[in-house]
N, C-alpha and C positions, 0 to 999 in steps of 0.2 A: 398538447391540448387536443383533446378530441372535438369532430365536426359539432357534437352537441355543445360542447364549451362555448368553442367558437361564438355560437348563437346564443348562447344566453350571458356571454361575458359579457360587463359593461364597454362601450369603445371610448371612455374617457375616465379621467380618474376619479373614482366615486368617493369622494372624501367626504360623503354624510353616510353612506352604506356601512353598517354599524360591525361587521364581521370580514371586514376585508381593512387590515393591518397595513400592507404592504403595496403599492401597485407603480409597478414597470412600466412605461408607455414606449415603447418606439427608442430604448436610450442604445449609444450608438458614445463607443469612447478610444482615441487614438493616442497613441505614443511616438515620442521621437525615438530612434535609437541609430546617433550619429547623421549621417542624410537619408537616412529610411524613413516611413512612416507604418507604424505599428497596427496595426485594427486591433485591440485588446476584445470590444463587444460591436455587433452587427446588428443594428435594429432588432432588440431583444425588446420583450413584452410578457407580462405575468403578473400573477398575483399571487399575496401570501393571505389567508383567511387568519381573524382570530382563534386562536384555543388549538391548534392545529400546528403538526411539524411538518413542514416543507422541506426536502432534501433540495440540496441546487448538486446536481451531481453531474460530475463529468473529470478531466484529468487534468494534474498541471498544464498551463494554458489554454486550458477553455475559457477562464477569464470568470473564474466565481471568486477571486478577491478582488481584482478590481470591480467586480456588482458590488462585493461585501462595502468595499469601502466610498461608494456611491450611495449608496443604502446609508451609510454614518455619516454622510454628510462632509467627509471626508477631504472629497475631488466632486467637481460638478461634471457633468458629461456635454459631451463635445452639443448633442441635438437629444431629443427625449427628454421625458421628465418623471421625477421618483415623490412620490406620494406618500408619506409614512403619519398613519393617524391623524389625516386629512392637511398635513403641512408641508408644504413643498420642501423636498430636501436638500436644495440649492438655496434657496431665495430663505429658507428658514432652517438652514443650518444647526444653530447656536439651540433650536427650541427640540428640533429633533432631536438632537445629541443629550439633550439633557431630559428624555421621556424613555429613550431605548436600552438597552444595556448591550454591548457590544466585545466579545473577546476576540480580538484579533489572532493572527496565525499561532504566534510566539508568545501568544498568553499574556503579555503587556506585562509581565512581572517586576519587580524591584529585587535583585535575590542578593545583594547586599544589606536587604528588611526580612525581617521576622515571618512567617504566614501574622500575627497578629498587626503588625507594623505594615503591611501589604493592605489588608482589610482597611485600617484606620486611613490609611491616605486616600483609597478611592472612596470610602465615606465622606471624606472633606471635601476630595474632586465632586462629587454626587451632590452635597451638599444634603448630606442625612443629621437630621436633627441630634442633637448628643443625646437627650433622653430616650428617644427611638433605639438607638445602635446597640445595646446588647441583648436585647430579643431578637434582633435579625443576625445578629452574630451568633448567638446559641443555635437559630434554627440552618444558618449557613455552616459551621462547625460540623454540625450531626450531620447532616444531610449531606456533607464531602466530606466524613470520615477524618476529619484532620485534629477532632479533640487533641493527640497525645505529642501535638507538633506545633503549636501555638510560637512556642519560643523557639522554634528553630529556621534558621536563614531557609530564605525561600530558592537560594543557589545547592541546598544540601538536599534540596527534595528531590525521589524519583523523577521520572517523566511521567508518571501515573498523579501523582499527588501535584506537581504543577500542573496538569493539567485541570484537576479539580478546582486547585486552589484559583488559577485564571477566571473561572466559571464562577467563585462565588465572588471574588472581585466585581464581577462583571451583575449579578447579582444583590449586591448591599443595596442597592434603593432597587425595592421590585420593580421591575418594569412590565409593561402592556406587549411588547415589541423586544425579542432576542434575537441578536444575531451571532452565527455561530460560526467561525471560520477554519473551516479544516480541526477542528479539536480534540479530534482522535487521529490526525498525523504521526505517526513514528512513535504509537503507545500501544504494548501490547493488549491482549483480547480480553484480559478480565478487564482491565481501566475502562476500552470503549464500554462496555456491557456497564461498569457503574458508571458511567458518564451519562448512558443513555436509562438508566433509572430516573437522575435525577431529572433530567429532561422531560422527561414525562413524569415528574410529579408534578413540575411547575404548572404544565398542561392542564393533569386530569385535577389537581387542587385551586390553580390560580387562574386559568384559562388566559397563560400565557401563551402568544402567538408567538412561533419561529421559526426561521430562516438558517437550515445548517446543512454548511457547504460540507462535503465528502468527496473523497477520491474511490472510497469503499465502496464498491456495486453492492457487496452485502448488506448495507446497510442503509441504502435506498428502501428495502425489504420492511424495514422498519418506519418508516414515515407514512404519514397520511396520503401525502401526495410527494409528487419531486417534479421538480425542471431538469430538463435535459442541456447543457450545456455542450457544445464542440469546439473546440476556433472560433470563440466570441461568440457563435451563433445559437439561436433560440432551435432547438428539434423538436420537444414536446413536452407537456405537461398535463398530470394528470394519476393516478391513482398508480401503485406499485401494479396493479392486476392486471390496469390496461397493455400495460407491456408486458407481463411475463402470460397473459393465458392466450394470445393467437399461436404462441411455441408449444401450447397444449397439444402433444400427439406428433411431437417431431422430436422430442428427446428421448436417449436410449443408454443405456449400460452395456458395453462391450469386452466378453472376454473369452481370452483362448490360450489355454493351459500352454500351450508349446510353444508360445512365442511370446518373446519380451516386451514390458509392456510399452517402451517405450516403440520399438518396432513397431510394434502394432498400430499406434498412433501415428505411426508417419508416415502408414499405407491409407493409414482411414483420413485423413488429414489430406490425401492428393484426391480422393476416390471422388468421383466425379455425385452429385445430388447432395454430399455433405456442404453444411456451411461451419462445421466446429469442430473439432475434434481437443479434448482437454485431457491428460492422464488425470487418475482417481485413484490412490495407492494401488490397488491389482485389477482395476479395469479401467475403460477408456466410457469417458461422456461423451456421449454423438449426438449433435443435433444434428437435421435435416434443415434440407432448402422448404419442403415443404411437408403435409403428413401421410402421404401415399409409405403404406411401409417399405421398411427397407430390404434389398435381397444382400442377406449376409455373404454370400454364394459370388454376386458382383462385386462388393464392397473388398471380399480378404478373395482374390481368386487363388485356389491352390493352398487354403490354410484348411484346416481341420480341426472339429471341436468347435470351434466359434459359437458361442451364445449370444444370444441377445435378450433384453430383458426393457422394459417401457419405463421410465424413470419422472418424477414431476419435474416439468419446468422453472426455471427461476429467473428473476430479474434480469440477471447477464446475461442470461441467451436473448434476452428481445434486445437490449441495447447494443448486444455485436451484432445481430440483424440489421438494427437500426443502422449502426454504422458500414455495414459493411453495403447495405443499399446507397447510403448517401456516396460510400466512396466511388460509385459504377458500376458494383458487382465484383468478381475476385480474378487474384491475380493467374498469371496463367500456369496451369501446374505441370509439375515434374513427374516423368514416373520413377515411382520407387517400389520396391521391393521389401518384404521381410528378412530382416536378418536375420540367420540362425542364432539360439541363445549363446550368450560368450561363453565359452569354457572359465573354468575357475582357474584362477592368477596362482603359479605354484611363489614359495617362498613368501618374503615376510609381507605384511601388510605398506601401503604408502604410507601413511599416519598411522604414530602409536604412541596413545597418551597413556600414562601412566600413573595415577595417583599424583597429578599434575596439583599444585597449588600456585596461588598467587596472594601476598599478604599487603598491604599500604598498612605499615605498620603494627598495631594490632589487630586492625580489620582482614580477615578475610577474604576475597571479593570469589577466588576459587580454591575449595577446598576437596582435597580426595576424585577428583574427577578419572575416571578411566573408560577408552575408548580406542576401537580400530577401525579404519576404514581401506578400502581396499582396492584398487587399480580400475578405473571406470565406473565407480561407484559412487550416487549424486548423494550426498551426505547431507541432514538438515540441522542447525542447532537453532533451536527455538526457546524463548524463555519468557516470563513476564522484565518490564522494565529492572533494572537493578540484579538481574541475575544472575551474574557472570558471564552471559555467554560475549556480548563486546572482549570484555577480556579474554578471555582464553580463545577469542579469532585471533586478538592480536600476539598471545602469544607462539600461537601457532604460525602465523605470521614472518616469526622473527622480530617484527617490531618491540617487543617487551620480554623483558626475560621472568621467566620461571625462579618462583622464590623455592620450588620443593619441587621431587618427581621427578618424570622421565620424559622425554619428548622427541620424536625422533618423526621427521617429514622427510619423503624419497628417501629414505636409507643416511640422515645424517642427523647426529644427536643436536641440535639446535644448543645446549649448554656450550659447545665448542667451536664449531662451525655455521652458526647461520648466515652469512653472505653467500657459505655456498649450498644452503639450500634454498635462498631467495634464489638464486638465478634459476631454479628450476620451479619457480611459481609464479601464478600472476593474481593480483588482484584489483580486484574492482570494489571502490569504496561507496558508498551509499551516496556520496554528492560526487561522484566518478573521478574527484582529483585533477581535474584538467587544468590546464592555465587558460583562462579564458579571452587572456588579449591576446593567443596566439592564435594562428588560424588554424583549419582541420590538419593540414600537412605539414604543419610545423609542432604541430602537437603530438604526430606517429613520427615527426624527425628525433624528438627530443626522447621518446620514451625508448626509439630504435637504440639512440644514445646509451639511456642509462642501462641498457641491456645488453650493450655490450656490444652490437650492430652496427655492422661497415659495409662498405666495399659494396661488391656483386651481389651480400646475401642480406643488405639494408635494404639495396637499391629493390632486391625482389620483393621481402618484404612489405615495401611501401606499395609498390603497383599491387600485391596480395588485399591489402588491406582495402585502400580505395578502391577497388573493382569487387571483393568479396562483400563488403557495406554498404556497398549503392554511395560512396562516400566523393567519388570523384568529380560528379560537379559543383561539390562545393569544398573542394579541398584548399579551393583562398578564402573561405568565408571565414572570420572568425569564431570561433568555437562559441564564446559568449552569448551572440547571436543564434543560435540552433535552436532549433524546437527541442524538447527534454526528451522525444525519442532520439531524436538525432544524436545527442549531445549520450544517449546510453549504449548507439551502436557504436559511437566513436572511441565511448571512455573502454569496453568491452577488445574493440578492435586492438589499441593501446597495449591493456593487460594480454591478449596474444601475442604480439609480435615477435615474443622470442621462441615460442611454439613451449609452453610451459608443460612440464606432466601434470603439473596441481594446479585449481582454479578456485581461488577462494572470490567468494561472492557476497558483499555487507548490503543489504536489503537495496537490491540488484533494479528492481520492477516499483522502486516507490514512486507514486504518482503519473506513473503513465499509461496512456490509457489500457484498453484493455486489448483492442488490434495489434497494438506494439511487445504487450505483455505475450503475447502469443507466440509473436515472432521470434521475442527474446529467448523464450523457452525451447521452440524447434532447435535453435540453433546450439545452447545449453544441451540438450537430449543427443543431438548431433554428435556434438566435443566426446559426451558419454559413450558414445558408440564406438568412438575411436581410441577408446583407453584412457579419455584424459578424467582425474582425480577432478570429482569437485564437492565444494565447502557451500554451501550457503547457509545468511541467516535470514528472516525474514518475519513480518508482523502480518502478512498477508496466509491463513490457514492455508489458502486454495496452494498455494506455493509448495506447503509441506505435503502437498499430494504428489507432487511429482515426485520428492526423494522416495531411493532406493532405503534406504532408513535413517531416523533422526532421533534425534537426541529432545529429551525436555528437560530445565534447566531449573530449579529455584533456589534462590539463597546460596549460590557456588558451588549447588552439587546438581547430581543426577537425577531423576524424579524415575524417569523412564527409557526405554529405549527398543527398538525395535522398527518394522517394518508401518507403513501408515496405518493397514488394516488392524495387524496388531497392538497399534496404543491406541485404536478408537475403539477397537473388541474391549478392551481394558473397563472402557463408560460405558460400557452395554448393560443394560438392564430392563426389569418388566415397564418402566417408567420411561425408559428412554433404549426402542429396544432397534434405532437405527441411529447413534450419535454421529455429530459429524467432527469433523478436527477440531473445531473450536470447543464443543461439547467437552470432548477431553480433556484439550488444552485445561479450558478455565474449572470441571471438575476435577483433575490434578492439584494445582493452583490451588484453591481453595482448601481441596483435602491437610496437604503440608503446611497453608496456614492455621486450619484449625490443632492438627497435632502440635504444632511449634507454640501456639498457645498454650493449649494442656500441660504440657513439659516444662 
């Protein structure tokens, strides 16, 4: 909240003030976990205005679903109090819950019920009149797309369509008051984009007021206003602009033909006045500590060619400011150097897919797919929900076998040998696979284990791990317990331990913040440097900027392929004559739905 907020916010809750929805006072809410005591929120304060979208943004454990579910009357909080259309949402519980509409993380769905059987029971829970219900069902239908799916179980729908379908759930009696909880988690780019249609139709037609939490800095961009959340704590709130325009005049485009691009970010990334440094397929984004320009000359000493170029600001550069101020300033840095560019890898490629298919029966899930990737090369496979690419990680994997085609990872056909080409991979799963009642060094004992790891080069191993992680003062905590960065250098460390040539990565960076996100990727770009193969998929665009080239996926096939620059030159036009990855992504996406229609 800016100093002028401040002064003109109410200091109590204004429950006759006829355009403020929502209001936060002072609440403050703690957890047990075993003899700990948790702080989930820290005398947090805000408000949500009617007609208006409110982002509550910040990363797994900032604590925007336990606000969510304080806000629904849910859990009552420890001290504070939550004001929801002038009713106390402790003491009036029962009258809240039945004025708001509310989709929780996981969509509250029944997916042993129909999409029509799903509708009908929260209309009963809502207590919508039977004569009312099929005008609001017509108009909830159209508006989430789900006409051609009435009869079909709500467990057979994408992650796209249940997340719609959550949303008109939540929907059947209109409500004054939405609250939105993480609803584009784990859904690819075209879903958020119709998700966030329909969110603002409700807006600009109904002058519905809402509350939607995101992990998505992108998509802060998009709200009216947003709360800043961190470790329970309140940082700011206030208009997308007031945070991304003081970065006005300190962000830049960096590039230099001779050196790779990852290199080049991991000089610019130590160089002293930088606070950012991001890869962008073939240049690097730099921000600045402050807007005095930069001398490229200081910045790359000893490089040549270097450009610089002045780029707009965005939301994520004010909030890694943000954060990176609260945390003391930065840490203390390394010198590094440019590497020269790798020479090319003689012989076959590490991955080579082939006309790869995969069938469940008569279904398809991959068909005709072909692909090679090449010894230090970050690889991206990107799809909308339901696309195949889950599948063909896992069969590349070794976990699932190949119904058709060729497949061959490090030099062995997977149809014959995959145990021994798992031993030459690691993977890291999207919820990292840990066993969480074990602690941090029982959990690099056990995977030292299934890897084959003894003796002298376990024992090294292990001291590798906890001293290269920052992992060693809490190597008796248990793993359960960790903050979700923690728990991703642990699960990351894990997948190394047998020193793999191949790193597959299943959407690596979901929900953590964005300081972690950073770090994660140094160390990824790092692995790259030293030859090692990696795989990722991810729902995050910004992600598919780092790959060396990636893949786009719809309906079990290829769409496209090529370098980042290259599949977003692809959506260039007089109309859109600077696309960004998503630009592509979802005009891709779309394109193949409409021919797959015509045909």
């Amino acid at each position: 909240m800016t100093p002028a907020d401040r002064e003109t916010a109410p200091s109590s809750p204004p429950g006759l003030e006829g355009d403020t929805a929502l209001w936060v006072a002072g609440v403050s809410k703690t957890f047990r976990a075993g003899h700990r005591r948790v702080p989930a929120l820290q005398n947090v304060s805000f408000r949500v205005r009617q007609g208006t979208v409110t982002g509550l943004i910040g990363p797994d454990g900032a604590g925007k679903t336990t606000l969510m579910r304080l806000a629904a009357g849910l859990m009552a909080p420890d001290s504070g109090t939550i004001t929801i259309l002038g009713k106390d949402a402790t003491a009036q519980s029962m009258a809240v819950q039945s004025s708001i509409g509310y989709m929780p993380q996981r969509f509250g769905l029944y997916e042993d019920l129909t999409v029509q059987e799903n509708l009908d029971l929260y209309a009963d829970l809502q207590g919508v009149p039977e004569p009312a219900r099929p005008a609001r069902y017509r108009d909830l239908i159209h508006m989430a797309g789900l006409a051609p799916f009435t009869a079909r179980l709500a467990g057979q729908l994408s992650g796209g369509m249940k997340q719609k379908l959550g949303l008109a759930c939540a929907l059947v009696r209109q409500p004054p008051l939405l609250l939105l909880d993480e609803p584009t988690v784990g859904v690819d780019p075209l879903s958020r984009r119709e998700l966030w249609s329909i969110v603002y139709r409700l807006v600009r037609e109904q002058g519905t007021g809402v509350l939607l939490s995101t992990a998505y800095l992108d998509e802060a961009e998009r709200c009216d206003e947003v709360v800043l959340l961190h470790d329970g704590q309140f940082l700011e709130q206030g208009a997308p602009a007031a945070l991304r325009e003081p970065m006005r005049g300190r962000t830049y485009a960096v590039t230099a033909a001779d050196v790779p691009t990852r290199s080049l970010q991991a000089v610019l990334a130590q160089a002293p006045g930088v606070l950012d440094a991001l890869v962008q397929g073939d240049h690097i984004r730099l921000v600045m500590e402050n807007d005095a320009p930069p001398d490229l000359g200081a910045l790359l000493p000893g490089v040549k060619g270097a450009e610089l170029a002045a780029v707009a600001p965005r939301f994520e550069d004010g909030f890694v400011a943000l954060l990176k101020r609260r945390a003391g300033g930065e840490t203390a840095r390394r010198p590094v150097t440019a590497a020269a560019p790798r020479p090319a890898e003689p012989g076959r490629p590490v991955i080579e897919v082939n006309d790869l298919q995969r069938r469940f029966g008569s279904f398809y899930a991959v068909k005709g797919v072909t692909f090679a990737v090449s010894r230090g090369e970050v690889f991206g496979l990107l799809g909308a929900n339901g696309a195949g690419k889950s599948t063909t990680f896992r069969m590349l994997c070794g976990l699932l076998p190949a119904s058709g085609g060729n497949l061959r990872v490090a030099g062995v056909d997977l149809r014959y040998a995959a145990a021994a080409a798992r031993a030459r991979i690691g993977y890291m799963s999207q919820k990292f696979s840990l066993y969480a009642n074990l602690s941090v060094a029982e959990n690099l004992r056990f995977f030292s284990g299934a890897y084959g790891l003894s003796g002298t080069r376990g024992a090294g191993r292990m001291d590798w791990a906890l001293e290269e992680f920052a992992l060693a003062p809490m190597a008796e905590s248990v793993s359960g317990d960790l903050s979700l960065g923690h728990k991703q250098q642990l699960a990351l460390a894990c997948a190394l331990m047998h020193e793999p040539d191949i790193l597959f990565l299943d959407e690596p960076t979901s929900g953590v913040d964005p300081l972690a996100r950073r770090k994660f990727w140094s160390r990824i770009n790092g692995l790259a440097e030293t030859g090692v193969t990696v795989m990722v998929t991810t729902h995050f665009m910004e992600e598919a900027e780092y790959c060396d080239r990636l893949a786009i996926m719809a309906a079990g096939e290829i769409l496209t392929m090529g370098t980042p620059a290259e599949v977003k030159g692809k959506a260039r036009s007089s109309a859109l004559p600077e696309p960004t990855m998503e630009d592509a992504f979802v005009g891709l996406i779309q394109t193949h739905a409409r021919q797959g229609a015509a045909a």
